[in-house]
Structure formats: structure tokens, C-alpha cells
N, C-alpha and C positions, 0 to 999 in steps of 0.2 A: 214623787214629783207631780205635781199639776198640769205639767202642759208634755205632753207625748210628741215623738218625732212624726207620727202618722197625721196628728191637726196641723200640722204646720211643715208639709212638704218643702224637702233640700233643695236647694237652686240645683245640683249636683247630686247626678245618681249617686256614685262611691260615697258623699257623706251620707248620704239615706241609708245605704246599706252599712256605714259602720257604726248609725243611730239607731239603729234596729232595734236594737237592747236598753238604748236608753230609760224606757217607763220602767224597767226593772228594776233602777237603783232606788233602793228604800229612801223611807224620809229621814232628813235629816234629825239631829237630837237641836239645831238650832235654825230656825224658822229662817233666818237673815240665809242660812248658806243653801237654800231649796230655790232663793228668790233668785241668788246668784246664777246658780244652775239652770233654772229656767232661762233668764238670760244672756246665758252662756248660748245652751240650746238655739235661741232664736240666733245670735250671730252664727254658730253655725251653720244652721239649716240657708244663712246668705248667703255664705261663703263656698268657693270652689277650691279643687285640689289645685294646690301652685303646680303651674307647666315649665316649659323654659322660658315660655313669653314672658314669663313673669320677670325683673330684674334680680330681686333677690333670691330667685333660684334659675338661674337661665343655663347653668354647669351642673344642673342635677333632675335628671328624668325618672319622677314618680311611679311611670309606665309601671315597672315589676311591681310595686306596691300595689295599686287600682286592679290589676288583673286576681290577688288573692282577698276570701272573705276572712275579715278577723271578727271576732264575736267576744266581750269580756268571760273566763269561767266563772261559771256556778259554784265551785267551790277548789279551794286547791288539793293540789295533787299530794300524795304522802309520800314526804320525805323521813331519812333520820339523820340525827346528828352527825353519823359518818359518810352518807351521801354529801352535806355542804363540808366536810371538814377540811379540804383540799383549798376552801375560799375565806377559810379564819384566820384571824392575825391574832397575835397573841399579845399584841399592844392596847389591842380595842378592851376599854372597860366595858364597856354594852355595845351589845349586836344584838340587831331589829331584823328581822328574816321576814320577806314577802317570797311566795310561792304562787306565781302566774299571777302577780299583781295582788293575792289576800296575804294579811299579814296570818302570821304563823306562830301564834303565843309558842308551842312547843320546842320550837327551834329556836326561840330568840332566849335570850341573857339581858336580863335589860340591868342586871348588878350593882355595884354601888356610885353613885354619884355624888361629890363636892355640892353642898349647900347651895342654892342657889338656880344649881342644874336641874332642867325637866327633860327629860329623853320621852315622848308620850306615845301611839301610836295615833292617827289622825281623833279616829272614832273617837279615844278618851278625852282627848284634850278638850273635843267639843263640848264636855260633856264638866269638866273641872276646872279649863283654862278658857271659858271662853273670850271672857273681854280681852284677852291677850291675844287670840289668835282674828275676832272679826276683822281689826284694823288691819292686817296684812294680806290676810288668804284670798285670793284673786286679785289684788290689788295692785301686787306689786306686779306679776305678769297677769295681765288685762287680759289676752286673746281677742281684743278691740278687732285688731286686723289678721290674728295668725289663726287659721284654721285648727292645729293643732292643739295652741296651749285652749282655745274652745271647747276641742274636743273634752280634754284632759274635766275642764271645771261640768263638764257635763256629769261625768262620770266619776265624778270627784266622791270617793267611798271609800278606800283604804290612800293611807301614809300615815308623815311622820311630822308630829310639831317637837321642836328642841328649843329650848329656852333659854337661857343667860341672863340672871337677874344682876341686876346693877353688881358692879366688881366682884360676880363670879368666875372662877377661874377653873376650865377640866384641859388639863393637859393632855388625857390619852384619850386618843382619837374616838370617836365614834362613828360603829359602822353600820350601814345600812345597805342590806345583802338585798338583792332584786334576782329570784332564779327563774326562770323560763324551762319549762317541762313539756309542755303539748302541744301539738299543732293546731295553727288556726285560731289561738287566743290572743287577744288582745288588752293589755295590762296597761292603765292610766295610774301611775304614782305619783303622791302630790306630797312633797317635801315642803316646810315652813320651817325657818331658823330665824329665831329674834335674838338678838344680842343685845343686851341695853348698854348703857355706860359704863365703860370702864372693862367689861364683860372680854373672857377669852374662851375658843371651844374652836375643835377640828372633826370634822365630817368628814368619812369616807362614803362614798356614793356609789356602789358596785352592783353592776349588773352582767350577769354570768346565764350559762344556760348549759342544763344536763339535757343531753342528744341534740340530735340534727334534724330538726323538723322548723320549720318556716312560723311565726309570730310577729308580734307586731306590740312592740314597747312607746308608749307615748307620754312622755316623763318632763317633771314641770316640777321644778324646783325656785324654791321666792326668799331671801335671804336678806333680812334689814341690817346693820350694822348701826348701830346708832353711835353718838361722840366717844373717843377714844377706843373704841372698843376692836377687838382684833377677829378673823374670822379664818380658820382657813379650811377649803373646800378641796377636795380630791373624789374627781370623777373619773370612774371606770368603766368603762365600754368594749368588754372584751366575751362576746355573745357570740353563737355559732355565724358561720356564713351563708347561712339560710334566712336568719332574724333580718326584720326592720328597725330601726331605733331612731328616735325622733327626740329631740330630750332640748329642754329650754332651760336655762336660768337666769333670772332676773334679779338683780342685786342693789339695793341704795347704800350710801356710804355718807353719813354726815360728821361733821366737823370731825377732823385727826381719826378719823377710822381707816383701819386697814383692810383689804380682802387678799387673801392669797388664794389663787386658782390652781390646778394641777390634774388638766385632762388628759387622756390616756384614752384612744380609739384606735383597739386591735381589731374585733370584729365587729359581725352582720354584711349581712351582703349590702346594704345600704342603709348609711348614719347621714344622720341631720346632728350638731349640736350646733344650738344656738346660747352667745352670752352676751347678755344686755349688762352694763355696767355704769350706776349712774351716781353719780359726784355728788351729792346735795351740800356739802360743808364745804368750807373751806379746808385744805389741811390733808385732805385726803388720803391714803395711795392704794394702788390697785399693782399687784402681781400678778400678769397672766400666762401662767407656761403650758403649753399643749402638743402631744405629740400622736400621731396617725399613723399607724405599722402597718398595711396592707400588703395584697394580692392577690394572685386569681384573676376573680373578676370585681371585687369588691371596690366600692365607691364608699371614700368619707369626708363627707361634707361638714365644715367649723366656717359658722358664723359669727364675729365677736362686734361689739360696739363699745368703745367708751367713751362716756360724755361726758366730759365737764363741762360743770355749771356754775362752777364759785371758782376762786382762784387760787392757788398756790397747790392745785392737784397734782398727783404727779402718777407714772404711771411706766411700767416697765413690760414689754409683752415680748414672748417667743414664741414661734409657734415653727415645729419640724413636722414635717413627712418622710417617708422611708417607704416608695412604691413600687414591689415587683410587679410581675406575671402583667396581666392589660389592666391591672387595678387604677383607678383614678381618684387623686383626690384634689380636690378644690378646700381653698383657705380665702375668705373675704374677712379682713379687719377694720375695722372703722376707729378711726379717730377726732372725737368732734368736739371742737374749744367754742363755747358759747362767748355773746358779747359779754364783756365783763370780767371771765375767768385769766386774768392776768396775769402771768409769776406759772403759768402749769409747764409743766418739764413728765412730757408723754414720746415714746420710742417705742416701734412697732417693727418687728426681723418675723422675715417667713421665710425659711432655709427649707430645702426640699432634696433631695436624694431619688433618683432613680435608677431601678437598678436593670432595667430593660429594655428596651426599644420599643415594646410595646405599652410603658406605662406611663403615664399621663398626669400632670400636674397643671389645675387654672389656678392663678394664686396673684392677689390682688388689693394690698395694703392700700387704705385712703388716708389720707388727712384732709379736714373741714374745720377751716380756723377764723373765727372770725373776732379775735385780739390780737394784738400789737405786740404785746409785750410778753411772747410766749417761747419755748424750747423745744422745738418737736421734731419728728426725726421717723423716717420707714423707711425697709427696704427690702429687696428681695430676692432671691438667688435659688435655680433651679437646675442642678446638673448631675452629673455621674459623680463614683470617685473619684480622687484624685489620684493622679498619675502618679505623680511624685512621690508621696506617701506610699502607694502601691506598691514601684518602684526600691522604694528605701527597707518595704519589708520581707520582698522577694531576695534584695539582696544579703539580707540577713539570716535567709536560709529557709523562710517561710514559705510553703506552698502558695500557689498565685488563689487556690479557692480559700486557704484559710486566711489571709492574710484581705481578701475580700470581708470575708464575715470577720473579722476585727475593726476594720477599718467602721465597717454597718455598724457595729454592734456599737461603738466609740460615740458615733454619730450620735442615736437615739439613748445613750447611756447621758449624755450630761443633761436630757431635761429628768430623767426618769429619778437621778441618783437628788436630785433638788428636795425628795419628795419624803419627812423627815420621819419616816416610819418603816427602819430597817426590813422587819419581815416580808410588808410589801413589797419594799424595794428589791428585794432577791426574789418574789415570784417574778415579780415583770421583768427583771433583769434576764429570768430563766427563759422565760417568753422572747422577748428579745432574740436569746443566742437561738435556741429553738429555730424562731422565723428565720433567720439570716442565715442559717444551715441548710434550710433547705430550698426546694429549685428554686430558682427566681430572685435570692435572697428577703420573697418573704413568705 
């Protein structure tokens, strides 16, 4: 890179000190993504840590974050194929393994893929798909005003570009494993999926972590759908409760495209996800399921936005929590109908489950509609079990704790079971019964 964190002093100490390592990152193999970088850098270096003054963080105190140094590694740490084997599915045709943020030729399968399909690691793509990846990569998530996805294009050095040529079609999923090993590292992953026309392909998104040492993940995933073309996205966030994770995705959808979402936020002691989702076609739709398993003391924080922009979008969003011990989590969803978007039929539910006195739920569905001629629809509910339920299991002979953890387990089972890749779906499920067995029911 040309321009160093040192010439150009951070408004903000903590970004100085997690640009430290900035001049580190080698030149790029394409001239256009060094310029980006650099001007990534510079909004950075303007930008301050969000506090609660902030609006869109005003339920989530960075405090524990600013107090620890995270530095990218120098190289990753040695795994072997039986240290990640606990985090394979057996549906996935290719699996990409990063290790503290470097990817990990040794541990990945990148196998056979449908004509069409490019599963690359960042590095290559640049290097054989360029003209396919300029037009997306920082584009679609800017980091214009977010200090993190900034960070992220600063440091922009390992990920994953996936491709979808016109009426490609890969049915088993693709998985992209993110493992966390050392303390004190800090791992920017930059995810890019083009979908062209007509195009179908599923990404798994998994970020896991061997031992209980404190890090810092800051993950920036950019997603085009272009007409008819189908996408579906499964994010995993189930990292020790020492980790930070911060993770952004930004997605366009033009004419009859579809996105299916399907996040998943068991650990870190404190998660950010943020989902930008933006309508550009007519014709649209957008599925968004998300569910947050906490306790302790952990805090998970889901930002979503949807925006239409054309008319006849349409759009369908869940989003649960399940919070023991003094764990807190906050849920902000946006729904915003631009002039013009006519005919959109968007629905927004944030269900929330407590299972303590001590734990805490902010949760805060909008609608921003500025057409006439629209269907929209949020709502929101935050309490204990139900009595009744409870009640009808107890007198069936059920213990009042296990008839508890059925009742939990039921709750975060109907977004998890949505999710159409069997073997996942019985680790999380196994997770699940797990949490809700123990204190707290998480």
C-alpha cells in the first residue's frame, strides 16, 4: 500500500492502534483494489469507534472491545483435517478453510463444481477473474460511513470470490469455514458472490473458534443477484465467548431475484451483524430468518435493512432470540418503501424468549414507507414461556425443567429446521438442546 496509518493520523486512538499493521498488507496483484484500500484507509483514519451516542448503536457498548489490542497474524496456525472435522458437512461439494483470517490451501477441498461455477480464493480471482470481481468488491458494502466494513477494505488480503455464470446451477451448498485459534488476532474476511442471470448457488458462512482466548473477527460479505437469479446465504456465528465479531453483508437484488438469509448467532462475548438488503428490480424477494441463542454475559447485536426501490418487492423477515443468564440482545429491523415501489408486500416479526430476570431484550422493528399503494406489516413480542404450554406438559407427566427445555428448544427449532442442509441442521439443533439444558436455559 502507498499510503501508511502513520502519514495520516486516526481521528481515534483504538483505530490507530488496530491500523498499526496496516503498511503490512502486500500489493495487491490488481492496481484498482490498492487505490481502494488506500481510500478505505483514509475514511478510516476519520472515523471514530460507534459509542451508544451513536443511534445505530445506542443498545450496544464497544467498551470491552477498545480496552483489548487485536493485530492481523503473520501466518496461520497448524491445523489438521481432524482438528476442523467436528465443523464439516457432508452436503458441502467445496469447503474453503481460513485459519485466523489466512486461507488454508491444506484444509480446504475446493472439489468438483457444475460448469459455470467459480468457488476462488480472493488472491486468485484477482489474478484470473478480474474484470468480474472490480465491478463488485467494495462496492456494494462502501464503508462510506461504517468504520468497520473500512477497516475490513483496508486490510482486504484473504477471502472468497464465487461466481455463477449465466444459468448456472450448484445445488450443494458451499462452505466457507472461518476458525479462530490465537489471542489477540484480528481476521478481516471479504466474501464476494456474483450471481448472474438465471444463476443458483448456497453459501454457508461459518465462523467457529478452537480454545477460549479473546480475538476479533471483522467480516464483510458483498452479494449481487442479478435477474432471476436465486441466492441463498447461511451465516454462522457460533465462536467462543471471549471472541468479538462484527460481520456486515450487503446484498443487491435485481429484477425477480431472490435472497434467502439464514443467520445463526450462538457465540462471542459481543456480535454486531449487520444486513443491508437492497431491491434494485422489480419483482424482487428477500427471505430473512435469524435467530440469537445467548447467555452469560454475552450481548448480540442484528441489524437488518430492507429497501425497496422498484415495486412489486416483496419480502418476508423472522427474527428470534432465546436470552439466559444477564445475556442481552438487541434486534433493529428497517423496512423502507421508496417513492414509487408500489405493489411491495414486506412483514417484519421479532419474537424474543427470556429465560431470566436477569436478561435483557431492546428490539425495535421500523417501517419507512413512502407509497400508497403498499402491504406492510411488523411486530414484536418479548416475554417468558408460556404458562399454558408449560402447564399442559407438566401435566403429562413431564418434569417442570425438562418440559422447560422443550418448550426453548421448540421455540429456536422452527427457524433453525428452515435451513435446507440436514447435517447442519442436527449440529445446531444439538447446540440448541445443549444450551437450553443448561443453567439459565442458555
Amino acid at each position: 500500500m502507498t499510503v501508511t496509518a502513520a502519514s495520516h493520523p486516526a481521528l481515534h486512538p483504538y483505530v490507530a492502534s488496530l491500523l498499526a499493521g496496516s503498511s503490512a498488507v502486500p500489493k495487491s496483484p490488481a492496481a484498482w483494489l490498492d487505490a481502494r484500500r488506500v481510500a478505505a484507509l483514509e475514511r478510516a483514519n476519520a472515523l471514530s469507534v460507534p459509542t451508544t451516542r451513536d443511534e445505530e448503536w445506542r443498545f450496544t457498548d464497544l467498551a470491552p472491545l477498545t480496552k483489548l489490542q487485536f493485530q492481523p497474524a503473520a501466518d496461520a496456525a497448524k491445523l489438521s483435517l481432524t482438528d476442523i472435522a467436528a465443523w464439516s458437512l457432508a452436503e458441502a461439494a467445496v469447503q474453503l478453510v481460513f485459519v485466523d483470517g489466512i486461507y488454508a490451501p491444506a484444509l480446504s477441498r475446493r472439489g468438483d463444481v457444475p460448469a459455470g461455477i467459480s468457488v476462488l480464493p480472493l488472491a486468485e480471482a484477482l489474478k484470473t477473474h478480474n474484470a468480474l470481481v472490480e465491478p463488485h468488491l467494495t462496492k456494494i458494502a462502501s464503508g462510506e460511513n461504517e468504520l468497520f466494513t473500512a477497516l475490513n477494505t483496508v486490510f482486504l488480503q484473504y477471502g472468497v470470490f464465487i461466481h455463477a455464470a449465466k444459468n448456472a446451477v450448484m445445488k450443494a451448498p458451499i462452505h466457507l469455514l472461518f476458525v479462530a485459534t490465537r489471542k489477540g488476532v484480528a481476521a478481516y474476511p471479504r466474501c464476494l458472490v456474483v450471481a448472474e442471470t438465471g444463476s443458483e448457488c448456497c453459501i454457508i458462512e461459518d465462523y467457529v473458534a478452537q480454545g477460549e482466548e479473546a480475538y476479533l473477527t471483522d467480516a464483510v460479505t458483498e452479494i449481487a443477484v442479478a435477474a432471476n437469479a436465486a441466492v441463498r446465504h447461511i451465516k454462522l456465528q457460533r465462536e467462543n465467548t471471549k471472541a468479538f465479531h462484527i460481520g456486515t453483508c450487503a446484498v443487491t437484488l435485481d429484477k425477480d431475484a431472490r435472497y434467502l438469509s439464514h443467520a445463526v448467532s450462538f457465540g462471542a462475548r459481543l456480535s454486531r451483524n449487520n444486513l443491508a438488503v437492497t431491491q434494485r428490480g422489480e419483482g424482487a424477494h428477500a427471505q430473512i430468518d435469524g435467530i440469537a441463542l445467548i447467555g452469560g454475559r454475552q450481548l448480540a447485536d442484528t441489524h437488518t435493512l430492507m429497501d425497496h426501490t422498484k415495486p412489486n418487492g416483496t419480502c418476508e423477515q423472522s427474527h428470534k432470540t432465546i436470552v439466559g443468564g444477564a445475556a442481552h440482545a438487541v434486534f433493529n429491523g428497517k423496512v423502507f418503501v421508496r417513492e414509487g415501489a408500489q405493489l411491495t408486500d414486506s412483514s417484519q416479526q421479532s419474537r424474543n424468549l427470556l429465560l431470566s430476570d436477569k436478561a435483557h431484550v431492546d428490539t425495535k422493528p421500523q417501517l419507512e414507507i413512502f407509497a400508497d399503494d403498499v402491504k406492510c406489516a411488523h411486530g414484536a413480542t418479548v416475554g417468558q414461556l408460556d404458562a399454558d404450554h408449560l402447564f399442559y406438559l407438566k401435566s403429562r407427566g413431564i418434569p417442570e425443567a425438562q418440559a422447560r427445555n422443550l418448550l426453548t428448544y421448540a421455540f429456536g427449532a422452527e427457524i433453525i429446521d428452515r435451513i435446507p442442509v440436514p447435517s447442519l441442521v442436527a449440529q445446531l439443533e444439538k447446540a440448541v438442546m445443549a444450551r437450553t439444558e443448561s443453567e439459565g436455559g442458555a
